[in-house]
Residue frames relative to the residue before (quaternion, step in Angstrom):
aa qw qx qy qz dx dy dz
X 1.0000 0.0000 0.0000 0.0000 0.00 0.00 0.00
X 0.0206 0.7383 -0.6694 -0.0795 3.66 -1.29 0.71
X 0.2852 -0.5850 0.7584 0.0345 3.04 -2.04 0.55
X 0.0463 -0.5350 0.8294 0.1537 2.87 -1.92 0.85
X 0.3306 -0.5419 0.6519 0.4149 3.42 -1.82 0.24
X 0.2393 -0.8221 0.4166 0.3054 3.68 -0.65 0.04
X 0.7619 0.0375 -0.0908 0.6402 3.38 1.51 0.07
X 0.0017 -0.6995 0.6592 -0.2760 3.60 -0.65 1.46
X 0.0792 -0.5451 0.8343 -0.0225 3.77 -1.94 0.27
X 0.3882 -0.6851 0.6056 -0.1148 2.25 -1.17 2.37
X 0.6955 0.6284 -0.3117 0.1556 3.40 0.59 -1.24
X 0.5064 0.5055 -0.5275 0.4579 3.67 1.44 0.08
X 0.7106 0.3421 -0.3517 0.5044 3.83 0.51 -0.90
X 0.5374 0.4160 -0.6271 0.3806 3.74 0.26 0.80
X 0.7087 0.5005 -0.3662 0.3363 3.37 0.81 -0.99
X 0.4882 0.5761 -0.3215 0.5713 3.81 1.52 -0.67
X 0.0185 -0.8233 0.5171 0.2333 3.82 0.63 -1.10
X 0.1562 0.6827 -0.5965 0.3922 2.76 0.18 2.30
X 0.3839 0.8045 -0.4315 0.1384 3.40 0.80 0.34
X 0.7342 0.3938 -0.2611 0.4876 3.14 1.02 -0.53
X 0.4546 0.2860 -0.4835 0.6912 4.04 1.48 0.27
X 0.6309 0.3218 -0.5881 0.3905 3.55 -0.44 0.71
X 0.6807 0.3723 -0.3776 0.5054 3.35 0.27 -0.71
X 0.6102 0.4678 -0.4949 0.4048 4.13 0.36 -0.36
X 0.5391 0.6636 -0.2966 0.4255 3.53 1.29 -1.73
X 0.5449 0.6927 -0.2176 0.4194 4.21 1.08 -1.05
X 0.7844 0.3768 0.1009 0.4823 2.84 0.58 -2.12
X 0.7985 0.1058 -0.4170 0.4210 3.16 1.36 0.69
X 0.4046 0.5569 -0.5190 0.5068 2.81 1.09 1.21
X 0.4962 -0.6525 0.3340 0.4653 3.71 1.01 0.46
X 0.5790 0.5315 -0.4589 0.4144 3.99 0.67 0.40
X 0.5155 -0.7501 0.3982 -0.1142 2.57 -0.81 2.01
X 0.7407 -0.2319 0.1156 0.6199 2.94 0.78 -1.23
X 0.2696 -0.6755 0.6863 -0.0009 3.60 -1.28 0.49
X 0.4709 -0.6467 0.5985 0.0415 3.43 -1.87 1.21
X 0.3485 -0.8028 0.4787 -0.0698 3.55 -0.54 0.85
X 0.2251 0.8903 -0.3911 0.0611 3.69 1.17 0.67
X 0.6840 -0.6311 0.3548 0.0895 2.84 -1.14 1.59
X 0.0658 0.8167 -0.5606 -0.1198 4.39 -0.20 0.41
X 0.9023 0.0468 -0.0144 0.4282 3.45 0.49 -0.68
X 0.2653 -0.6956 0.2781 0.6069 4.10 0.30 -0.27
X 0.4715 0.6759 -0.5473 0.1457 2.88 -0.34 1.13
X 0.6104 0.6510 -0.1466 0.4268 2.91 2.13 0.16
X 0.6474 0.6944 -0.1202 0.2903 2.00 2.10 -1.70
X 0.5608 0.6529 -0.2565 0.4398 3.61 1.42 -1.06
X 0.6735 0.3057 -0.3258 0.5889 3.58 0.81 -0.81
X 0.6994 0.5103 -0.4384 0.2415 3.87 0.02 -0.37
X 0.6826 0.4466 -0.2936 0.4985 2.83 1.38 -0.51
X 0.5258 0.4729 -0.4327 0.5591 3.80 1.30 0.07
X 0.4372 0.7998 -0.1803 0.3697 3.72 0.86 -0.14
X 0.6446 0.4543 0.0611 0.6118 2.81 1.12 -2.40
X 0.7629 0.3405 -0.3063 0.4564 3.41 0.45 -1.24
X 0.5740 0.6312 -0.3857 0.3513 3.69 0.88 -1.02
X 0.8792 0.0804 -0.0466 0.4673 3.43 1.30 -1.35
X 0.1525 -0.9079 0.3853 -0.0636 2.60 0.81 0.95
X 0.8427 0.0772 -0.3125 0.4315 3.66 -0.49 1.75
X 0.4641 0.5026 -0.3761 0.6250 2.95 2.20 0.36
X 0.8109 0.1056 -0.0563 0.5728 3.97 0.07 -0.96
X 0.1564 -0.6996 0.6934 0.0725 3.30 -1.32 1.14
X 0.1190 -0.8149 0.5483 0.1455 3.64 -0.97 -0.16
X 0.5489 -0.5863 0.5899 0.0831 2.90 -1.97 0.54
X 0.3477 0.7146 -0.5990 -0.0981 3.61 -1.64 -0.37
X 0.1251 0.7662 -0.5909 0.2192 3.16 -0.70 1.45
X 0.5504 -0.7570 0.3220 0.1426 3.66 -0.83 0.48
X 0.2360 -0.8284 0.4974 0.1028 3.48 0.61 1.62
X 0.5473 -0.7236 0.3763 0.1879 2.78 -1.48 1.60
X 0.6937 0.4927 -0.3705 0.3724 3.35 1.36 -0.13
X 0.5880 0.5136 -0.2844 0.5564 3.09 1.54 0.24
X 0.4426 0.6284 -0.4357 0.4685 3.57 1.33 0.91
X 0.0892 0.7844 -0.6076 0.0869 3.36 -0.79 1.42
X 0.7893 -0.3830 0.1086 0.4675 3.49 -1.23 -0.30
X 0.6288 0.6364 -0.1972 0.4008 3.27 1.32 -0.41
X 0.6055 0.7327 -0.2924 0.1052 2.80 1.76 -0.52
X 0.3332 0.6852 -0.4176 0.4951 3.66 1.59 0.55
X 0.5958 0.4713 -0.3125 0.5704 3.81 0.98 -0.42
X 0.5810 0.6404 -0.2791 0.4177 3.52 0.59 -1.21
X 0.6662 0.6349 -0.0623 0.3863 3.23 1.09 -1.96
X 0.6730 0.5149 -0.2801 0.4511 2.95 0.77 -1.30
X 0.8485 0.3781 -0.2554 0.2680 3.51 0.48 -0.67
X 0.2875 0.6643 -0.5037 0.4715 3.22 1.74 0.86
X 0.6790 0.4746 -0.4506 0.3327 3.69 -0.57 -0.55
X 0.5411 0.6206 -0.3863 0.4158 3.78 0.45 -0.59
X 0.7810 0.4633 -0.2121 0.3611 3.23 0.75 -1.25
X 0.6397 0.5608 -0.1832 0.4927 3.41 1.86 -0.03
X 0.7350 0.3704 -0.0369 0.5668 2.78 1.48 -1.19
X 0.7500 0.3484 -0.2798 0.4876 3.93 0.60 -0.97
X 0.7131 -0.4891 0.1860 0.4665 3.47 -1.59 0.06
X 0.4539 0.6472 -0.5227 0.3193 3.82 -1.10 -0.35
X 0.7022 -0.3393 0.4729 0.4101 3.75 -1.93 0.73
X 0.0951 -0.7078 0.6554 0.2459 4.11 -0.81 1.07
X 0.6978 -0.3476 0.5276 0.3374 3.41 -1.85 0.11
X 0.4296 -0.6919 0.5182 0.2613 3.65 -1.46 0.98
X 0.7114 0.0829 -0.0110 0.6978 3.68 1.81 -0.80
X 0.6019 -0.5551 0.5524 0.1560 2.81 -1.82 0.23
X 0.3856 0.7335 -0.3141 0.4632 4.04 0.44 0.56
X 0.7443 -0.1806 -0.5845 -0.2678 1.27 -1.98 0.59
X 0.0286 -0.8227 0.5581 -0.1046 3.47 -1.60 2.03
X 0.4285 0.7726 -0.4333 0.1784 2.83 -1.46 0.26
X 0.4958 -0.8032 0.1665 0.2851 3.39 -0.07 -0.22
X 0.4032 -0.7123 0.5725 0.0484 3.26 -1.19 0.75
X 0.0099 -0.7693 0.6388 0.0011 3.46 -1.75 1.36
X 0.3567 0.7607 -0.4385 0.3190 3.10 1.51 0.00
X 0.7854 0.3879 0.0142 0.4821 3.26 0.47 -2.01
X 0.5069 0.5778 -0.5174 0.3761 3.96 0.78 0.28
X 0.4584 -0.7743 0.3772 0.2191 3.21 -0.88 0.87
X 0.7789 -0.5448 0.0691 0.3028 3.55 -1.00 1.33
X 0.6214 0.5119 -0.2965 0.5137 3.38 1.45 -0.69
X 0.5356 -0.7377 0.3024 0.2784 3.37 -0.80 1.52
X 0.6611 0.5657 -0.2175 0.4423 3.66 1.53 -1.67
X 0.5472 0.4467 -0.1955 0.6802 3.78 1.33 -0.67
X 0.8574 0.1601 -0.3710 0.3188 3.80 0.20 0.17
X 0.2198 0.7335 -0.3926 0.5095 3.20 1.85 0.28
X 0.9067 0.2510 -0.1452 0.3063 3.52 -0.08 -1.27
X 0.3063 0.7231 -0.3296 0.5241 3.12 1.81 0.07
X 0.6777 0.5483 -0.1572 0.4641 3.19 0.47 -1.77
X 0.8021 0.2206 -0.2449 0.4979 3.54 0.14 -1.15
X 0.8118 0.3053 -0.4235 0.2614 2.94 0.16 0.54
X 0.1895 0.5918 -0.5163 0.5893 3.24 1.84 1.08
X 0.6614 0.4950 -0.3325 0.4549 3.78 0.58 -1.16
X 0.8345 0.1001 -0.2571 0.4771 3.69 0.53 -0.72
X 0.4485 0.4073 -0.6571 0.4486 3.85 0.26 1.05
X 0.6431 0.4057 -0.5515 0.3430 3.76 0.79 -0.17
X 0.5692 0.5620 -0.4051 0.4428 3.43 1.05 -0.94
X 0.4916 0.4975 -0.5187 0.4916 4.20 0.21 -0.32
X 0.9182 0.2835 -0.0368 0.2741 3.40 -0.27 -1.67
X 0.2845 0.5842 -0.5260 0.5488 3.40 1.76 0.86
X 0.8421 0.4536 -0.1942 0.2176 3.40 0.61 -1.48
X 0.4731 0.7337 -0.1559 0.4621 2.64 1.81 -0.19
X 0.6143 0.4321 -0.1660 0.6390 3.26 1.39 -1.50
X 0.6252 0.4604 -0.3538 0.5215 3.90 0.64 -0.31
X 0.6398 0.5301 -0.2979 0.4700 4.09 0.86 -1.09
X 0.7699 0.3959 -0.1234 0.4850 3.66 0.96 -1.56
X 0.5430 -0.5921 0.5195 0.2910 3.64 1.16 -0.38
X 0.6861 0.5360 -0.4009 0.2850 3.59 0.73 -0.47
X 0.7207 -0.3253 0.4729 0.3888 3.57 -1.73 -0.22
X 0.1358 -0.8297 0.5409 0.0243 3.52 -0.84 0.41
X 0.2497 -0.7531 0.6073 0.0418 4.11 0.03 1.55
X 0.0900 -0.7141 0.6942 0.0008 3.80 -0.28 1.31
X 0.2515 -0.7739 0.5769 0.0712 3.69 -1.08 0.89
X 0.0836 0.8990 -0.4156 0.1098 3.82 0.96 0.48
X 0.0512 -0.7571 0.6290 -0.1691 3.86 -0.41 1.29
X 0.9100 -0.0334 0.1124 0.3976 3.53 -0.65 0.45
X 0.6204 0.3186 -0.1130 0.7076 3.70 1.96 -0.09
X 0.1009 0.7102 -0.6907 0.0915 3.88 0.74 1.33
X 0.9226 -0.0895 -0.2091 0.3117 3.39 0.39 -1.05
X 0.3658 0.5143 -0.7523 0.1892 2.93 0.02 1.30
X 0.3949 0.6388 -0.5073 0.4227 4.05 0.91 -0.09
X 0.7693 0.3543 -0.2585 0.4646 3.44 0.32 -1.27
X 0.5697 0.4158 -0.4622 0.5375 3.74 0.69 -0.14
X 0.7664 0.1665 -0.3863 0.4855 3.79 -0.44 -0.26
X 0.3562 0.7131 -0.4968 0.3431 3.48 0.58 0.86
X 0.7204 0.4677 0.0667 0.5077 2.20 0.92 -2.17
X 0.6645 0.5077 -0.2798 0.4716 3.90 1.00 0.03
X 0.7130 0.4689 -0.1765 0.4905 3.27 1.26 -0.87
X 0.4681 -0.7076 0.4182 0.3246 3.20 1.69 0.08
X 0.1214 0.8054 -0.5416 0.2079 3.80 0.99 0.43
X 0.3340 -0.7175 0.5382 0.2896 3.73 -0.81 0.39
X 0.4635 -0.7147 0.4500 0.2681 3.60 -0.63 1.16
X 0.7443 0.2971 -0.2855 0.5256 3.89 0.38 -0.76
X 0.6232 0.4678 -0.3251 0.5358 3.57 0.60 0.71
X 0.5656 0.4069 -0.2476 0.6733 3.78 1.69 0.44
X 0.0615 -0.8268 0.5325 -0.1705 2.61 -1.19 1.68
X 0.4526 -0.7668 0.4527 0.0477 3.55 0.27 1.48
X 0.3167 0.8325 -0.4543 0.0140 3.86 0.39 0.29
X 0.8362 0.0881 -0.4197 0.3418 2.93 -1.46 0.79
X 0.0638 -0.8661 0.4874 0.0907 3.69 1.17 1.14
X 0.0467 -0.7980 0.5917 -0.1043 3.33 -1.15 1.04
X 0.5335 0.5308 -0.5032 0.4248 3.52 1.18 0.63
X 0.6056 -0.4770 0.4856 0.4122 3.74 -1.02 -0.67
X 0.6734 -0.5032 0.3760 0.3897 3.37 -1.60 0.41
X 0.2885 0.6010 -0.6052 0.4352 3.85 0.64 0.35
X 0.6430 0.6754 -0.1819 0.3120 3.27 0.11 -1.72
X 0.7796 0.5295 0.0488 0.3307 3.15 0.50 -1.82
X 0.6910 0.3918 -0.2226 0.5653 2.55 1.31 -1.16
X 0.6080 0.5038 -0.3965 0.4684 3.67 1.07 -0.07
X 0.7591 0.3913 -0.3622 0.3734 3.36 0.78 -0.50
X 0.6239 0.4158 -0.3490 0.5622 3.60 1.42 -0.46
X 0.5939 0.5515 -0.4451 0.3808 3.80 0.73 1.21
X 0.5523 0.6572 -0.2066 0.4694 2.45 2.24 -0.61
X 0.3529 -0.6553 0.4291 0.5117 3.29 1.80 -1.22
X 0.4730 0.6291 -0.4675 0.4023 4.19 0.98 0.70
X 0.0079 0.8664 -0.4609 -0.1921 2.47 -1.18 -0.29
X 0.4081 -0.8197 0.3383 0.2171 3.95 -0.89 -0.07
X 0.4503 -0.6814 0.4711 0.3332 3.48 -1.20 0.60
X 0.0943 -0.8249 0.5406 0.1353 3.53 -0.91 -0.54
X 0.5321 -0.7079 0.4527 0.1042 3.60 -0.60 1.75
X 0.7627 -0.2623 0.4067 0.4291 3.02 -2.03 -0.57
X 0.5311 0.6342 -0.4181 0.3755 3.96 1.09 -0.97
X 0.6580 0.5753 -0.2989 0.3830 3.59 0.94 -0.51
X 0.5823 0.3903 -0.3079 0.6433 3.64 1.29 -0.12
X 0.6560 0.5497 -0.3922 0.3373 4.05 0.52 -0.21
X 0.8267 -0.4392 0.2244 0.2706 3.48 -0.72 1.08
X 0.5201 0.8091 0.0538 0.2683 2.59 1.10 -2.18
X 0.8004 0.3587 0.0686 0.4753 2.80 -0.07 -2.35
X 0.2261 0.6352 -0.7355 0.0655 4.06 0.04 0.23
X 0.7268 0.4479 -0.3402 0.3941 3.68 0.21 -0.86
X 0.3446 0.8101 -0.1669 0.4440 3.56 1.43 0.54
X 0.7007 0.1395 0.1501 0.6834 2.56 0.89 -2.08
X 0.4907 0.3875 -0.5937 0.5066 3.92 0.70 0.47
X 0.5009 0.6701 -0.4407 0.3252 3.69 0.97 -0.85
X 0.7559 0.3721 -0.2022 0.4993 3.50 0.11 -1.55
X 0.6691 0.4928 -0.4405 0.3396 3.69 0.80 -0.56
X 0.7387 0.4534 -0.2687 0.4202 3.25 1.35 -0.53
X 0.5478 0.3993 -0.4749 0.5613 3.59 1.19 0.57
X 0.4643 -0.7860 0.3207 0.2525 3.81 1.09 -0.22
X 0.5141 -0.6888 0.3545 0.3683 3.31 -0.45 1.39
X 0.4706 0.6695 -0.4524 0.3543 4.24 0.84 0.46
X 0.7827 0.4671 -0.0295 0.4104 2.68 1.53 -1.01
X 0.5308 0.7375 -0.2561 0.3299 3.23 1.66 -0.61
X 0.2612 -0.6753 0.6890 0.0322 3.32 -1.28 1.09
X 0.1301 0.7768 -0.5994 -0.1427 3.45 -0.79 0.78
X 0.1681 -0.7749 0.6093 -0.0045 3.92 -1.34 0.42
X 0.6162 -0.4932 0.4770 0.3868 3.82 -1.33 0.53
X 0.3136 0.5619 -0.6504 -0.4035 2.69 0.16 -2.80
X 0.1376 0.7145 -0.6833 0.0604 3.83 0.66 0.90
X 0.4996 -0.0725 -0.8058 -0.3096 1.45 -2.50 0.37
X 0.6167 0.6110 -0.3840 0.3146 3.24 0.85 1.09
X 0.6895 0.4851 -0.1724 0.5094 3.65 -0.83 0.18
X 0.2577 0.7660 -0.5888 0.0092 3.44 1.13 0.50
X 0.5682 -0.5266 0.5151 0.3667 3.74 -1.62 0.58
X 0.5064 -0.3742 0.6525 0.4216 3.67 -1.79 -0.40
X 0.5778 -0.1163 -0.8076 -0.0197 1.40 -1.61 1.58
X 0.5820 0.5753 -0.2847 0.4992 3.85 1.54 0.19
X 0.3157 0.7472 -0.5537 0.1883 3.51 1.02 0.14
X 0.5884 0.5791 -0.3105 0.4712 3.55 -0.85 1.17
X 0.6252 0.4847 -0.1511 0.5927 3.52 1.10 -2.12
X 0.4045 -0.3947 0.7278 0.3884 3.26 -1.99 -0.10
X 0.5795 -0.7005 0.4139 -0.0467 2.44 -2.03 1.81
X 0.2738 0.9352 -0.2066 -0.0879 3.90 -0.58 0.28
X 0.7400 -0.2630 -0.0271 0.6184 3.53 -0.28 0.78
X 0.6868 0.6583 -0.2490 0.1815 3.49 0.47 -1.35
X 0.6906 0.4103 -0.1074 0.5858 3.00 1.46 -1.96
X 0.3266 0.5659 -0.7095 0.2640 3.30 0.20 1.21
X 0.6645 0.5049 -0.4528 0.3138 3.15 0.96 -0.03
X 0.3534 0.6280 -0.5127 0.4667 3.65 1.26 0.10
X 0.6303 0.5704 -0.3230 0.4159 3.55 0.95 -0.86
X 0.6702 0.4439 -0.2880 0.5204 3.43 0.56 -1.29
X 0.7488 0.4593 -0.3548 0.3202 4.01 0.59 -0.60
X 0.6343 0.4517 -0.3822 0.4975 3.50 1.38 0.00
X 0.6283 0.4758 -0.4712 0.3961 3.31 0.76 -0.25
X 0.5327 0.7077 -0.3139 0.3418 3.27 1.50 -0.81
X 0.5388 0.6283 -0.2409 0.5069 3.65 1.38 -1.62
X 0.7903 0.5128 -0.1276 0.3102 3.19 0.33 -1.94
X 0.6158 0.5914 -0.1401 0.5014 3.75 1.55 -0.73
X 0.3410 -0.6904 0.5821 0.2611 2.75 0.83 -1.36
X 0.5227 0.6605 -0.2187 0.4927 3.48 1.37 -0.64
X 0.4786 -0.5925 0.5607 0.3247 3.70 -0.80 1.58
X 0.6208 -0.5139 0.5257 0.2720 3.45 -1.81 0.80
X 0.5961 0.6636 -0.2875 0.3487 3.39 0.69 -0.58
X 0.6492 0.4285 -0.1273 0.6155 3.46 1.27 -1.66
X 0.6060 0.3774 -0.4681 0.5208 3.52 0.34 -0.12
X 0.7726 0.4452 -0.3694 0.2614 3.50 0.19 -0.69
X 0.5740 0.6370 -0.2050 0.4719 3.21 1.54 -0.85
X 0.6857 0.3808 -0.2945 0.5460 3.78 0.84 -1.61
X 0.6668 0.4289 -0.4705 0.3874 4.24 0.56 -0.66
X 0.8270 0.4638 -0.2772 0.1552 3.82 0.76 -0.40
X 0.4219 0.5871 -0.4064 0.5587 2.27 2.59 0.34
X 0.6022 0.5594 -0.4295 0.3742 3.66 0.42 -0.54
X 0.5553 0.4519 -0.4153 0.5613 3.53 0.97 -1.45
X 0.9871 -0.0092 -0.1585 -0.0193 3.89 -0.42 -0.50
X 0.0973 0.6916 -0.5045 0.5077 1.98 1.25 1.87
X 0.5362 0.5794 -0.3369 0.5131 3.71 1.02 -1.09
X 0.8672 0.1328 -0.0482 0.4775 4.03 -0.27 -1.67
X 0.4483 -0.7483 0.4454 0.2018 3.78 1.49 1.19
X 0.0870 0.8676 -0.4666 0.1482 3.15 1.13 1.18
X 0.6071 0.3845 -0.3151 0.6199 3.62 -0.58 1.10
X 0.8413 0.2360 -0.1926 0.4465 3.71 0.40 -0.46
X 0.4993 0.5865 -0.4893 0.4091 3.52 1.36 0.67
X 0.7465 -0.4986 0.3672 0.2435 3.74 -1.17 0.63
């Protein structure tokens, strides 16, 4: 059996220096390899020293999390292209963007402007992912559809969008898998909680499924609670298994083709 995680952040267990008992911790949990996604540049330098360091174990990202959009964030911006274009190990996607209402702060005139301008760093880095050809890790909290509408305006390529950690309900879903996207789907998918979760993924279909940590958060049952990591995606792959009906095995196999097929893993630089 293999696993990919398909979206994780390494950069707390670099700063602990546990990378390399994480990456063993992985490898026996049969996940091979795992994606690295990119929020702000500050990450972006080490992921990509990361990628190169391990190279067929950690791939990486670098894209500009909307919660990590401020006024500067056009400065911020600027230093994304390089990482596509100049020399060095490139990025499998662009990501993770998009937007966020959860985290804006309570005053309406002060979260307004926040917003738009989450709305135009996403609108930069759509165009980008359309200019460069690449995959595109949409990060969407409280603003499914307004994400999918300036998706859907900028002319984004649907099978090259990735919804991750999807946390609405199969309404949703069904808009985005009309759209032609699609979505990953965390530890939240094994929590109690979450049925509208797991009707979700049933309704984009377990062929299709991407699964990921984004640890160190979101740890799956049986660790819900713990800091989260690469490995126990496979805690991930076993509820979806349960929940399907579907042999552990086929889940593990159909998510790691999808995952790389999605970030054309194996054919990045």
């Amino acid at each position: 059996m293999e696993l990919i995680d398909s979206h994780t952040h390494l950069e707390s267990f670099h700063q602990r220096g546990e990378i390399p008992e994480i990456l063993e911790r992985a490898r026996e949990n049969a996940v091979g390899e795992m994606v690295t996604v990119g929020t702000d540049p500050d990450d972006w330098d080490l992921y990509r020293s990361l990628a190169e360091q391990y190279a067929g174990q950690v791939h990486y990202t670098v894209g500009l999390h909307p919660c990590h959009v401020e006024a500067d964030w056009e400065e911020a911006l600027a230093k994304l292209p390089y990482f596509f274009t100049g020399a060095g190990k490139k990025p499998v996607a662009l990501g993770e963007t998009g937007l966020d209402r959860f985290h804006l702060p309570k005053e309406a005139e002060e979260a307004e402007k926040i917003f738009a301008w989450q709305k135009a760093a996403f609108e930069r880095q759509i165009e980008w992912a359309l200019e460069w050809g690449m995959p595109l890790v949409v990060h969407s909290r409280g603003a499914f559809g307004e994400c999918l509408e300036l998706l859907r305006t900028k002319g984004m390529t649907p099978e090259k969008t990735v919804f991750h950690c999807f946390s609405d309900g199969p309404e949703e879903m069904r808009a985005l898998a009309a759209w032609g996207g699609r979505a990953s789907f965390t530890g939240i998918f094994s929590y109690k909680s979450a049925e509208n979760v797991r009707q979700a993924a049933a309704e984009q279909g377990w062929d299709q499924i991407m699964l990921e940590t984004d640890a160190p958060y979101l740890a799956p049952v049986p660790h819900r609670g713990k800091r989260n990591e690469p490995g126990w995606v496979c805690h991930v792959a076993e509820a979806v298994a349960k929940y399907s009906g579907e042999p552990l095995e086929t889940i593990a196999a159909r998510s790691t083709a999808v995952t790389r097929r999605f970030y054309r893993l194996g054919e990045s630089a």
